[in-house]
N, C-alpha and C positions, 0 to 999 in steps of 0.2 A: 368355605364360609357359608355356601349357599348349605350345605349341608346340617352344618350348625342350626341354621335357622329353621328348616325343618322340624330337626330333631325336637325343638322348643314347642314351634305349633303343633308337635303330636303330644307332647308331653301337656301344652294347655287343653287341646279338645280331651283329650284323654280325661282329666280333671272335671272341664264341663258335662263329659258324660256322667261322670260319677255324683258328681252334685245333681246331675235331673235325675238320673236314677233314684238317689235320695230321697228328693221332692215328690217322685211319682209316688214310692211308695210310702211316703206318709199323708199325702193326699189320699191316696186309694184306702188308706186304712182310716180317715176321719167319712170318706165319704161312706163305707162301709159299716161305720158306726152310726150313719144317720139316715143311711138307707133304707134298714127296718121301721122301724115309725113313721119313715112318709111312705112305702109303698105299702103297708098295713092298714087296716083300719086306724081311728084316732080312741080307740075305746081303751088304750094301755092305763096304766097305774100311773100315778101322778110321776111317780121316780122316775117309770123309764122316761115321761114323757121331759121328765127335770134335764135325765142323761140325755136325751138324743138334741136336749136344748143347748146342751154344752156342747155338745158334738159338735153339731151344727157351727157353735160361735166360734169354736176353736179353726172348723173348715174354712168358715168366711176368714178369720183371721190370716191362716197360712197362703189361700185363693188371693187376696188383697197386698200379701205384704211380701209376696214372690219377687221376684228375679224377671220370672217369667209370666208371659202372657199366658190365663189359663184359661181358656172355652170348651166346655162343655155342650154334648148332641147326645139327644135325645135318640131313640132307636128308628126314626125318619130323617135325624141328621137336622133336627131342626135345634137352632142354637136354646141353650135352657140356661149357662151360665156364659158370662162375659167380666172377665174380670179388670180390674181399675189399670194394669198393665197392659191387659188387652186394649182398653183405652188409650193406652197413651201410645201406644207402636202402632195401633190401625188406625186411630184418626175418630173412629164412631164411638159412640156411649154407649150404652147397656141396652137404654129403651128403645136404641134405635133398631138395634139387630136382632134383641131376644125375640124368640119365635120364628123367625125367618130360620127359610128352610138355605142349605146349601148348595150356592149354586143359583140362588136368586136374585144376588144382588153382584155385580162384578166386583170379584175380591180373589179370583185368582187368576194370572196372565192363561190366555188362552192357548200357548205353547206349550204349559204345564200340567194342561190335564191329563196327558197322556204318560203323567209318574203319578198323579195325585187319584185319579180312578182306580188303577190298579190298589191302591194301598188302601183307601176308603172301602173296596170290594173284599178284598181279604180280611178287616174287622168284623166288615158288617154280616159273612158267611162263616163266620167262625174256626177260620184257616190258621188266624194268628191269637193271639191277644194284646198283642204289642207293637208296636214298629215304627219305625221311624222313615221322615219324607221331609225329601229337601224343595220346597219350590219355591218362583217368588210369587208375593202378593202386594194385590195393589192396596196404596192408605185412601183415606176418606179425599185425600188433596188429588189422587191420581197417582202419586208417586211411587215407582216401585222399589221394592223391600224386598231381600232375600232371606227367606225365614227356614230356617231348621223345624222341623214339626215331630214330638215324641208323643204318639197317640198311643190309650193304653183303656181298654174292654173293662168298665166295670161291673158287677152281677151283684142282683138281691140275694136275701139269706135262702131261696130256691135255687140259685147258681142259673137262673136266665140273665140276660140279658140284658143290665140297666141303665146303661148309659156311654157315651166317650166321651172321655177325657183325655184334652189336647194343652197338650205344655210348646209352647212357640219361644221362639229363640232369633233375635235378628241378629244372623250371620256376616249382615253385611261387611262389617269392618274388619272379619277372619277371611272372608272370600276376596276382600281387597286387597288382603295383605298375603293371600296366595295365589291371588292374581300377579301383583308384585313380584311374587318369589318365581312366579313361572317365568316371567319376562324378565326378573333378571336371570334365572336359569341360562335363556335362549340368547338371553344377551353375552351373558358370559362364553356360554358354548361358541355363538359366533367370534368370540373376539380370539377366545382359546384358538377355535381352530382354522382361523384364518391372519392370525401376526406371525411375524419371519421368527418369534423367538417362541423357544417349546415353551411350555406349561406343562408344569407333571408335580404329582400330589404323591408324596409316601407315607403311607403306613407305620407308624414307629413301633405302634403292639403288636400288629402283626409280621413286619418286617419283609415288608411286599411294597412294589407302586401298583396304586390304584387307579393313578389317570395320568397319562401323556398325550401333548394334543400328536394330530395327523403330522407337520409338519419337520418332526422327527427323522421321517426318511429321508425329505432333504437334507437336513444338518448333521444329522449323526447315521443317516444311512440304513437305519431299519423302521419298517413297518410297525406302527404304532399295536398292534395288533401279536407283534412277536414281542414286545418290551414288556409287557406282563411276567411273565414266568423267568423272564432273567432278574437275576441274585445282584445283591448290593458288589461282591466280587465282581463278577462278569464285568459292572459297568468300570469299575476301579482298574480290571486287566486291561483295558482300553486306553487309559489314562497314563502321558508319559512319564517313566519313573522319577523323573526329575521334579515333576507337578507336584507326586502325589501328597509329602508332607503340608503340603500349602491345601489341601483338597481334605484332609484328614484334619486337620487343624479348623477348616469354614466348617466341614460338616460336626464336631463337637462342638462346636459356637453354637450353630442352630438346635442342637438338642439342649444345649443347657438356657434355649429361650431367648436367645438373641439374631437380632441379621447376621446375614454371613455373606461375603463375596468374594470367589475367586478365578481367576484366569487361568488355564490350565489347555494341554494340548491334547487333543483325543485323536486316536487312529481310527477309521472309519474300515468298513469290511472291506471296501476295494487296496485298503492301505493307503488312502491318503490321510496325513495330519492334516487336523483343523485346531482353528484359535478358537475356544469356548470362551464366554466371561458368562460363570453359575453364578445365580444370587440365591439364597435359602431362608424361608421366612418360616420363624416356627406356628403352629395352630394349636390351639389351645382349647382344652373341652371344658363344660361345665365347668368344674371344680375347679378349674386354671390351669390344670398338667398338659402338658407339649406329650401331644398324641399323632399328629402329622407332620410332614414338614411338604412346605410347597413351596415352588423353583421356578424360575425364569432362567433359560440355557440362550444363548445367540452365538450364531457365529462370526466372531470379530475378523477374522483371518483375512480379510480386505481390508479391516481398519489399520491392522498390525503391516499390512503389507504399505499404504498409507502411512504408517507410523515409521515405517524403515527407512521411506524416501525421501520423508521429511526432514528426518536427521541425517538422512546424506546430502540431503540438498541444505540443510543448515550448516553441513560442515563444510560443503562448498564454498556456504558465501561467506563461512563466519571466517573463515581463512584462505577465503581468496585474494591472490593480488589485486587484483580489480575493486576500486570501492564499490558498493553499494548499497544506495538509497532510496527508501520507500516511501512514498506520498502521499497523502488522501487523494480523492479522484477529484475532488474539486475543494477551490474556485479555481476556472484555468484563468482566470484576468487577472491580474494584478491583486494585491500582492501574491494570490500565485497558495497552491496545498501544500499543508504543512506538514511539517518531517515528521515521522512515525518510528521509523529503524534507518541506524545506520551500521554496517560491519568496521569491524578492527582496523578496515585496509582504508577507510573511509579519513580515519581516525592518523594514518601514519600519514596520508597522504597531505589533509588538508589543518590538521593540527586539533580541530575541533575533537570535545568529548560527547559522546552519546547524549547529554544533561545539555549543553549548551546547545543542541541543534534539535535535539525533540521539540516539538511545537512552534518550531521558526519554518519559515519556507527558503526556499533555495538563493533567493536573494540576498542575504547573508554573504555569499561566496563570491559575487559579482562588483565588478569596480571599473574603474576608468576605461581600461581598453577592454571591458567585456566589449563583444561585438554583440550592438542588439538588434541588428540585421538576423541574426542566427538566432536571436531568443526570440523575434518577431515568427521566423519560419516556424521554432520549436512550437510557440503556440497556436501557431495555426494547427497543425499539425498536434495536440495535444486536444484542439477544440472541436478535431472530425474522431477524435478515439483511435487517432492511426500512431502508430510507430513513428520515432523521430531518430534522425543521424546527424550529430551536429561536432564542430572542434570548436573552442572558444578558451575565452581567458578564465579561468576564474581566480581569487585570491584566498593563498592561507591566512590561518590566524594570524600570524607575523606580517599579513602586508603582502609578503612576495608573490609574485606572479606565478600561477601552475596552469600549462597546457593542459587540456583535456581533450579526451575524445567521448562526446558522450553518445549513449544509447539510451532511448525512451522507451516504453511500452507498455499498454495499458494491462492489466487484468481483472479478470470479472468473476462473478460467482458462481451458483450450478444453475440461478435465473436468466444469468447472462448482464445482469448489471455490473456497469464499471465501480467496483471498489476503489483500487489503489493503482498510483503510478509506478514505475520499477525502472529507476536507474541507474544504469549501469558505467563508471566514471576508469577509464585508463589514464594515467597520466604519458601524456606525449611531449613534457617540459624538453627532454633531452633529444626526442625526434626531432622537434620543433628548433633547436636550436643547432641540431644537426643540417638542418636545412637552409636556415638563415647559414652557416657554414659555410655549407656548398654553396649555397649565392651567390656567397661573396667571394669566394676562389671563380665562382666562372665569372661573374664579373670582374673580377682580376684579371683572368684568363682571357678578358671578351677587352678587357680595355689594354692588355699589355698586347694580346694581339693589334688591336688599332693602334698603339702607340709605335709596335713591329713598324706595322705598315708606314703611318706617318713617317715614321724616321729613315723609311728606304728612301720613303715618295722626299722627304725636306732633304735627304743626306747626298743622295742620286742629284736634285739640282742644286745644294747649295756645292756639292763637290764638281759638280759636272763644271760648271760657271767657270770658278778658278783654274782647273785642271785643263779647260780648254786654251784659256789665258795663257798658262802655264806651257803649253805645247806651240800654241801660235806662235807664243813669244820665241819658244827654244828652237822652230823651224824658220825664225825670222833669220836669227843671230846663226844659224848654222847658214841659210840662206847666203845672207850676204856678209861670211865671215871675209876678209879681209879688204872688204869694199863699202863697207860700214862707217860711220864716223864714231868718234868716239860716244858724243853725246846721244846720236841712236842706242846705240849701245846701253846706255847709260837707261833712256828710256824704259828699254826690254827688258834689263836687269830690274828695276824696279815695278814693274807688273809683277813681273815673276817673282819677287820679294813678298807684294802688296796679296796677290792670290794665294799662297803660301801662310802668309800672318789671316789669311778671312781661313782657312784650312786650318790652322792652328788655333786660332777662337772659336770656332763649330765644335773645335775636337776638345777643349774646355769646357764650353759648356756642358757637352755630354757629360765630361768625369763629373762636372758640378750637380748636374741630375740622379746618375749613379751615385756620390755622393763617394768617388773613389776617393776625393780631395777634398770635401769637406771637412774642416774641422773647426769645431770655436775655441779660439784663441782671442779673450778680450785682454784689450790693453787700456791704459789713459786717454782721453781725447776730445779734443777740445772743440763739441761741434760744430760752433759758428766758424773758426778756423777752417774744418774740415768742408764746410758746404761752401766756403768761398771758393777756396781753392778748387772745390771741383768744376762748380759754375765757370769759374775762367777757364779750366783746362774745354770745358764743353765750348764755351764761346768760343775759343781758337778754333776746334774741330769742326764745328760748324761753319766757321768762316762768315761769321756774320749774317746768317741766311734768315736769322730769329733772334727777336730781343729776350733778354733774361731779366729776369726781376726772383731778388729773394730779399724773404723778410724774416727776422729773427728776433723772437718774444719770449723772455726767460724770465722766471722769478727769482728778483736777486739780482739779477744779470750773470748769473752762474748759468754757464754752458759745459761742464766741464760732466763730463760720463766715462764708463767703462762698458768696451765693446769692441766686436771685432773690427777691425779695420777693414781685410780683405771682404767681410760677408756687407759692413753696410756702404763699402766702396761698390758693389755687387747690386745692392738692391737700389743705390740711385741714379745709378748709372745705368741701370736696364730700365729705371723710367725716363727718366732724363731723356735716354736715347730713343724710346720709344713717342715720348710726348714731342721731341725733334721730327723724326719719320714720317709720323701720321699726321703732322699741321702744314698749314700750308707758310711758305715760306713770309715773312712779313711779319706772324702773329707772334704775340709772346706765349712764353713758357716760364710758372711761375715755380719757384720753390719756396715754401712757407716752414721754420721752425720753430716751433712752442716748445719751451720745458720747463717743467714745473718740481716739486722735489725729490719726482720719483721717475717718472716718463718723459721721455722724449717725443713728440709727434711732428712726422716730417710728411708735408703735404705737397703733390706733385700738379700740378693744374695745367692745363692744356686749350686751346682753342683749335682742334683738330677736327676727325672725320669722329670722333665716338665711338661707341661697341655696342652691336644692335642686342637687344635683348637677349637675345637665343642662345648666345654664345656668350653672355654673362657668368651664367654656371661654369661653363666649362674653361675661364681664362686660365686658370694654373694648371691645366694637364700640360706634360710636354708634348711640344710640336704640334698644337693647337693652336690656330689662325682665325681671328674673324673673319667673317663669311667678306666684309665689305674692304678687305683689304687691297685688292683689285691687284697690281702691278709693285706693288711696293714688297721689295724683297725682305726677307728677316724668316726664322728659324724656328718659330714657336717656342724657341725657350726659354724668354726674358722672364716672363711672369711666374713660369714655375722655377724657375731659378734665386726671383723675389721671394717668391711664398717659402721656398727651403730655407733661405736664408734667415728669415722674418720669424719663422718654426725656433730655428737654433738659438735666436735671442728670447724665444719665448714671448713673442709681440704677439699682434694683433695686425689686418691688412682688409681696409673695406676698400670697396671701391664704387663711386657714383657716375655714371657717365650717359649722356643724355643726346640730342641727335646733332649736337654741335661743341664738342667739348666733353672731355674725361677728368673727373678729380681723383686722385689714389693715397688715402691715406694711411700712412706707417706709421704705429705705437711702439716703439721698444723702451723696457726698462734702463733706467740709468742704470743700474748693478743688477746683473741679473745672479738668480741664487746659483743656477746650475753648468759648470761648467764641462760640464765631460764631454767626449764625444760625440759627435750627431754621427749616427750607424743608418 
């Protein structure tokens, strides 16, 4: 380009010479015409005097209506003409300077004499008769002006010596624009040969390269200095076979005057391959024909090796099990940076599409039992730029609940600012629920070992008790076998009956817990019926030790249900018997029955010792005792024998009890739907 433009500025000065050439010499030949008449006597003939008057006016004409500034010096160099151009480029008038000699008035920089002497001395000595002197000169203002100067010897019709004539030319605006053209020369050359990517310019007519920058030997491995005389072949041998149609194809594109750009792998003299990306721009001369062609080469082979890892690392994520989500790096408070990318595994996991979660933040995914304990840590921990470890709830599209295990982590750019978040989501639904699993087997395992234990520590005394009964009594009766009375007798046989039936009821209850002998079998029955008669069989057995009160409130006055017999003989008889035990002798013990047209509710009331809180949770484990039961015997397995029971009717069993008194309320359906089996 910079070339180009050269070429132009020689081809315009070249022009401007030839037009002062012109001008000198038909000035020189007007002044030669009017030379004779004024360095002669004035005694000519009227003619010539008519001619030299025309001469003359044609001279002033052409002097005035130049191009250029024309002054005239006398053979002392004293000024004799100053023409109306010379006026306007120097500032002075005519009157001001004619006569003045040169050199009298400051009108050339004094830097410049030292071109402008020599060349004024060689006119004035008769060495030349022509020449030309570039210096600057100062205007009338002070200002300086860089003038071109074509000085040329004119001679009377004796061939002395009659004059110079100077033709001036302000070059200023040619010397600025090849001042321009130097600086951007230098500018160019700098950039050429100091950027990572070459610069090299070919020859199309001659079929040569004319310029490659230095940085050549790095990229392609030879000395910019040796790539001159290598052939458009040689570089083509270098180029992998595979490239080359794609290389043959850019390079006809740029001859036929268009950009070209291609990628391509070049082997370097040590033999390593390198990634090139050429671009080829065609240049164009005068006339507009594509006569060079000039290139930009770099070596991408980092970018490509960059471009290789990127698509393994896309195919990582785009098909990893693992979701993963990208974020903007901010805001970390609430609502929190919005989704940017998410992969396929993102998408199976949590139901969401790429569209629905682009420009939402991660809140979206979070619901009731998110823990935001753990989203509190995550942004702390998001708001120092650190790494995060967190497991929490989040929710699918559908609602349902998905463990995760997530992983946070910031990344930044080549500045080092935080761009985007990167997280990384496993689902742990199935770990997680593998664990609540295990839980619940070792708490199985934790409570059926206590319940082990229980059942030696209650089996050991409730069997111990009778078994001793059992033996005193049998070493009584062997003791004083035939010295006995009957009714002793009689006595010891009934211990040993009585401890046998408490052995026998322990060992009931258990199957009833195992649920060896469980079963619901409902039949017709008529509850008020049924709760009187047990109240009396209770009042006998207690022996009057405790008043009974039962009240019975039916809609309708229909009592009449379907139910097991044995299971709710089971469940009020082990309160009954309990709300007996635990009060003290004198109070009452109420039995309350509502039913309405679907439920029965049978309420058991007491003015007893109570159940201290602690031990509320745990009333229906077997062989489970309140803490404040002190001395009073019993087996722990009333209440879970109730709740079993209570289970099989498919009822309901609360219990309220306070520090003086227990209430226990029983709900069963009149028909219940399910009769199979309790397993």
């Amino acid at each position: 380009m910079q070339e180009d433009e050269q070429q132009k500025l020689q081809q315009q000065l070249q022009q401007r010479n030839a037009e002062l050439e012109n001008l000198v010499q038909t000035l020189k030949a007007q002044l030669q015409a009017t030379s004779l008449p004024l360095v002669t006597d004035s005694s000519g003939t009227a003619n010539e005097q008519d001619q030299a008057q025309k001469a003359l006016q044609r001279l002033n004409f052409h002097v005035n209506n130049s191009p250029f500034a024309v002054i005239e010096w006398d053979q002392e160099l004293r000024v004799t003409r100053w023409s109306r151009e010379a006026e306007s480029l120097l500032g002075w008038s005519a009157h001001e300077v004619l006569g003045k000699r040169f050199g009298s008035w400051k009108f050339v920089v004094r830097e410049d004499f030292k071109s402008v002497d020599p060349t004024l001395a060689a006119l004035l000595s008769g060495q030349v008769t022509r020449n030309v002197c570039y210096n600057r000169n100062y205007t009338k203002t002070g200002e300086i002006i860089h003038c071109e100067w074509y000085n040329s010897v004119l001679f009377d019709e004796s061939g002395e010596r009659a004059s110079i004539m100077s033709l001036v030319l302000n070059v200023g605006d040619r010397e600025q624009a090849a001042e321009e053209l130097r600086e951007s020369e230098e500018r160019f050359r700098q950039l050429a040969e100091n950027i990572q990517q070459i610069f090299w310019m070919y020859d199309f007519e001659e079929q040569k390269l004319i310029y490659i920058s230095p940085v050549c030997q790095q990229v392609i491995g030879y000395e910019n200095e040796r790539c001159y005389d290598k052939s458009l072949e040689f570089w083509l041998g270098h180029v992998r076979q595979d490239d080359l149609p794609q290389v043959m194809k850019a390079s006809r594109q740029a001859v036929r005057g268009k950009p070209a750009e291609v990628t391509l792998r070049f082997t370097k003299p040590d033999g390593a391959e390198r990634w090139l990306l050429a671009r080829a721009f065609p240049v164009r001369n005068a006339a507009g024909r594509v006569y060079r062609i000039a290139g930009i080469a770099e070596d991408i082979s980092d970018r490509k090796e960059q471009e290789r890892r990127l698509r393994l690392l896309e195919s990582v994520v785009v098909n990893a099990n693992d979701a993963v989500v990208i974020t903007e790096a901010e805001p970390v408070e609430p609502p929190g940076p919005k989704i940017i990318y998410i992969n396929d595994a993102f998408t199976r996991m949590m139901g969401y599409r790429s569209e629905e979660v682009i420009g939402r933040t991660p809140r979206i995914l979070q619901g009731p039992k998110t823990d935001w304990g753990e989203l509190k840590h995550i942004r702390t921990a998001l708001k120092h730029w650190e790494p995060a470890l967190a497991e929490l709830v989040n929710y699918h599209k559908d609602g349902s609940e998905v463990w995760i295990e997530l992983s946070i982590f910031p990344v930044t750019d080549q500045t080092g600012h935080y761009t985007y978040w990167v997280g990384l989501q496993r689902d742990i639904t199935q770990r997680k629920q593998a664990e609540v699993e295990r839980q619940k087997a070792l708490d199985q395992e934790r409570e059926l070992s206590e319940l082990k234990s229980r059942f030696v520590s209650t089996a050991s005394h409730e069997f111990r008790t009778p078994l001793s009964t059992i033996l005193s009594s049998a070493d009584l009766l062997e003791f004083y076998l035939g010295n006995c009375t009957v009714e002793k007798q009689r006595e010891h046989i009934e211990r040993i009956q009585g401890a046998a039936l408490n052995m026998n009821n322990l060992l009931s209850d258990v199957l009833v817990i195992e649920r060896a002998e469980a079963k619901f079998e409902p039949t017709e029955l008529d509850l008020h019926l049924f709760c009187q008669e047990l109240v009396d069989e209770m009042r006998i057995n207690d022996q009057d030790q405790h008043r009974f009160e039962l009240y019975v409130q039916a809609t309708g006055g229909e009592t009449q249900a379907r139910m097991d017999n044995k299971l709710l003989r089971q469940i009020l008889t082990n309160l009954l018997s309990n709300a007996l035990k635990y009060s003290p002798a004198g109070t009452t013990v109420y039995l309350r029955l509502e039913c309405d047209r679907t439920a029965a509710k049978f309420e058991v009331k007491d003015e007893g010792i109570g159940i201290p809180p602690e031990d509320q949770g745990r009333l229906f484990e077997p062989f489970h005792r309140g803490t404040n039961v002190g001395a009073v015997s019993g087996n722990g397995l009333g209440l879970a024998i109730v709740k079993q029971s209570v289970d099989a009717h498919g009822g309901q069993i609360a219990i309220a009890s306070y520090e003086k008194g227990t209430t226990i309320c029983v709900t069963l359906p009149l028909q219940p739907k399910d009769y199979s089996n309790v397993e």
